[in-house]
C-alpha positions in Angstrom: 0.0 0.0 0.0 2.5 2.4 1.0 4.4 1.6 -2.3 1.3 2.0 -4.3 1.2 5.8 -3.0 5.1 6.7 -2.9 4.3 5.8 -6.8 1.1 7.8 -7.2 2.5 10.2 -5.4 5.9 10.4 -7.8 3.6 10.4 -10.9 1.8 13.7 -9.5 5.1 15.6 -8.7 5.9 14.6 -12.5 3.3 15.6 -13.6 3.4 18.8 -11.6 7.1 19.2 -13.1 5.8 18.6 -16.4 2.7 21.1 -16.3 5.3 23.9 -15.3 7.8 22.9 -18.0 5.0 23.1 -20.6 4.0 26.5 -19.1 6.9 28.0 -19.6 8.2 27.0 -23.5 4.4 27.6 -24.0 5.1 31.0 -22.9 8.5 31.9 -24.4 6.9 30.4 -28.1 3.1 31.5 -27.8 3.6 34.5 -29.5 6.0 33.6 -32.3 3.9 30.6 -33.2 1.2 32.9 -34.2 3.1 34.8 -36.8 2.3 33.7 -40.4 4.2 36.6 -41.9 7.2 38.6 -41.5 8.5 41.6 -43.9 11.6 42.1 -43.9 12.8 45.6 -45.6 16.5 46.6 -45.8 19.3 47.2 -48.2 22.2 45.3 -49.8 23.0 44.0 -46.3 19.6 42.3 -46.9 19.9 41.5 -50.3 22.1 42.6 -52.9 22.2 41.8 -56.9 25.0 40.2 -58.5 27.1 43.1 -60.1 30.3 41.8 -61.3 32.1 45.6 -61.2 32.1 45.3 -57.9 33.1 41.3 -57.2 29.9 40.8 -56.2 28.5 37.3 -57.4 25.4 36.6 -55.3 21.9 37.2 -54.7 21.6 38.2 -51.0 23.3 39.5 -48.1 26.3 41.5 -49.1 29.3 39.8 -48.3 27.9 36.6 -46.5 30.0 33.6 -48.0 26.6 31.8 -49.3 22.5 32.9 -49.1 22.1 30.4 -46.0 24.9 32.6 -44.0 23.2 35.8 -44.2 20.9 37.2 -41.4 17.8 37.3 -42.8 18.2 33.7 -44.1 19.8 32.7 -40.4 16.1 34.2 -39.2 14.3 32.7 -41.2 15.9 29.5 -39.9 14.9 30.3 -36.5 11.6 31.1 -37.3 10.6 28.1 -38.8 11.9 26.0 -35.6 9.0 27.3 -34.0 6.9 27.3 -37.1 7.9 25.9 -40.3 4.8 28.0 -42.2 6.2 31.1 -41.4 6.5 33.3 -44.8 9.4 35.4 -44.8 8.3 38.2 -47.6 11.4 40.4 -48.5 12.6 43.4 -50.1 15.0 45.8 -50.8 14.4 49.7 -50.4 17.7 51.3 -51.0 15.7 54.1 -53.0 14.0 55.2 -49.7 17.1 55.6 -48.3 18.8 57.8 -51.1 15.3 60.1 -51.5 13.1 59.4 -48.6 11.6 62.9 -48.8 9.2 62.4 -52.0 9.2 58.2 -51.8 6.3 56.6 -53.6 4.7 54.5 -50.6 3.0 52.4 -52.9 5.7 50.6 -54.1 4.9 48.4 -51.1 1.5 48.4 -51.3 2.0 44.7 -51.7 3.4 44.1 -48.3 1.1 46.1 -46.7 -1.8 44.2 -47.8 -0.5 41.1 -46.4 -1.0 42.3 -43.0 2.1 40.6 -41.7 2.7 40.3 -37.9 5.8 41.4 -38.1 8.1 44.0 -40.0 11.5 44.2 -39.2 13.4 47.4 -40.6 17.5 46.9 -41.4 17.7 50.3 -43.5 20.3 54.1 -42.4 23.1 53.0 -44.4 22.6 54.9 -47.6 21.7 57.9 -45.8 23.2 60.9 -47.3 24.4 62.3 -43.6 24.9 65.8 -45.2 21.1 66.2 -46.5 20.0 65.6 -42.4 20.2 69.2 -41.7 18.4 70.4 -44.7 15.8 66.9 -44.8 15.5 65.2 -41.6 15.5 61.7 -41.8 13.6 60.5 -38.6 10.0 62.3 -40.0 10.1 60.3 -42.9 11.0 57.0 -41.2 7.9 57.6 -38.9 6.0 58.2 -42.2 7.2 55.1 -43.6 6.3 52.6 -40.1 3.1 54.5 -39.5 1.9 53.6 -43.5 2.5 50.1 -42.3 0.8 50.4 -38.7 -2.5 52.6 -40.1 -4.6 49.7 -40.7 -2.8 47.2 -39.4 -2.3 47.9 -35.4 -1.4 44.8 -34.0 1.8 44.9 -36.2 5.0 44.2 -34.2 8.0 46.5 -35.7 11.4 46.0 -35.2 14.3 48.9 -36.2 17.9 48.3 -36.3 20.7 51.1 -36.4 23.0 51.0 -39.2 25.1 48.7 -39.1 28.3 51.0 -39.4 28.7 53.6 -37.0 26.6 56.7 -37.9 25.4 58.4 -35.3 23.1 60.8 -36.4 21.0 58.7 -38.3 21.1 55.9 -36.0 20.0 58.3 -33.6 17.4 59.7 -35.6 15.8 55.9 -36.3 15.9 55.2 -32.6 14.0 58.6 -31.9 11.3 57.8 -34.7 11.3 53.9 -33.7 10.1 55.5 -30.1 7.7 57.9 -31.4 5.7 55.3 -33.6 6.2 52.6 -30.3 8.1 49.9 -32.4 11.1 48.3 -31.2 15.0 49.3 -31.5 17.8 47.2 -31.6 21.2 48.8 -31.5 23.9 46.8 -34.0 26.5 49.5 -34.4 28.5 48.3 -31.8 29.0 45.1 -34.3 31.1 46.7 -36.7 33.7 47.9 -34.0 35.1 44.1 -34.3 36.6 43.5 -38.0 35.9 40.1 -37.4 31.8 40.8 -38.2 33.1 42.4 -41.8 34.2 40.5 -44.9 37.5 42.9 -45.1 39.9 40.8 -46.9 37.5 39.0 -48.6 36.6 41.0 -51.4 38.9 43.6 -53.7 36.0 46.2 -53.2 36.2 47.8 -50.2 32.4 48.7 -50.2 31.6 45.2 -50.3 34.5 44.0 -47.8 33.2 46.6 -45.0 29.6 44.3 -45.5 29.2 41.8 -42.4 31.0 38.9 -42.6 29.1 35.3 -41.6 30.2 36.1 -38.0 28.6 39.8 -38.1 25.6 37.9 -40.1 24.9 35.7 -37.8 25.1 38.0 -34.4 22.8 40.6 -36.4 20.4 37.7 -36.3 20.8 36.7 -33.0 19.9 40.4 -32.0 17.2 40.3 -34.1 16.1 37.4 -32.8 16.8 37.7 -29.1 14.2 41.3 -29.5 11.4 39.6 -30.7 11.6 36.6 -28.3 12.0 39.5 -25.7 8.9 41.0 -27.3 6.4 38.2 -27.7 7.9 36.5 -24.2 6.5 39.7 -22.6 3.0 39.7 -24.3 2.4 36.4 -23.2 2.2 36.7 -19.6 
């Protein structure tokens, strides 16, 4: 008898154990189990052309030694371990960057109306420092996440800073990431390390200062460690 409840007894504290295990990953995942579709918007650190005048042979992230090595791929990756329907939708809007004063929002009228979940925002490299005086940057930016957030509320938005260190438009993107309550993640402090940059790998020096695998993969992991940070939170 006595062994008959020391065993009943065991199977309740494992169950117990198990309960509060299931709790918690169901916590940590609830969130980004719900997400169907991500945007992700950027420049040639997100995806770049082949152009052969600059040594450039691929079709994604500048500099990354193969498309599965570069951070939106490395994403991607991720967040199909927690949901292997997850659509990754992305694009390339260097053009906002060089003229975001008279952009044509509808260019991306097509990722607007999928509603995605999430948007995350890798763009400030391209930014003409010298027009910031004359043509803020950070009223535009809040132009460009509010088109996105109008009619779609529940969106999640993440904002990096440029990669490279830039100050003043970093800075700018943070304010305007504030303003229009999305989410910033600071990467700057990456390209500090030569290790995260392909220098040495490539004759151009414009595409050699591009992350490297290693700065690929922790932009990801930043990426990555926000929106678990993000969704963890909403679910409690």
């Amino acid at each position: 008898m006595n062994k008959y409840r020391d065993k009943k007894s065991h199977l309740i504290v494992l169950a117990l154990v198990w309960l509060f295990c299931s709790i918690n990953v169901t916590g940590q995942v609830r969130g980004i189990s719900s997400i169907q579709n991500v945007v992700i918007l950027g420049n040639s650190i997100t995806r770049h052309a082949p152009d052969a005048s600059l040594g450039w042979f691929g079709n994604w992230g500048m500099a990354a030694s193969g498309e599965s090595r570069d951070y939106v791929h490395d994403l991607e990756r991720k967040f199909k371990r927690v949901d292997p329907l997850v659509r990754f939708h992305v694009k390339t809007i260097v053009d906002f960057e060089r003229s975001y004063w008279n952009y044509d929002f509808s260019r991306l009228d097509s990722f607007k109306d999928i509603k995605p979940e999430l948007i995350i925002l890798h763009i400030g490299e391209n930014v003409n420092a010298k027009m910031l005086d004359q043509k803020p940057f950070e009223p535009y930016y809040i132009r460009l996440l509010q088109y996105f957030s109008s009619d779609n509320p529940g969106v999640k938005i993440i904002c990096t800073s440029s990669f490279w260190k830039q100050d003043r438009i970093s800075g700018q993107i943070e304010e305007a990431t504030k303003k229009a309550h999305g989410y910033y993640v600071k990467i700057d402090q990456l390209s500090s390390d030569s290790a995260n940059m392909a220098i040495g790998k490539f004759k151009n020096r414009g595409v050699a200062i591009h992350p490297s695998d290693k700065g690929m993969e922790a932009m990801a992991n930043l990426i990555w460690q926000k929106t678990r940070y993000i969704y963890r939170s909403e679910s409690h």
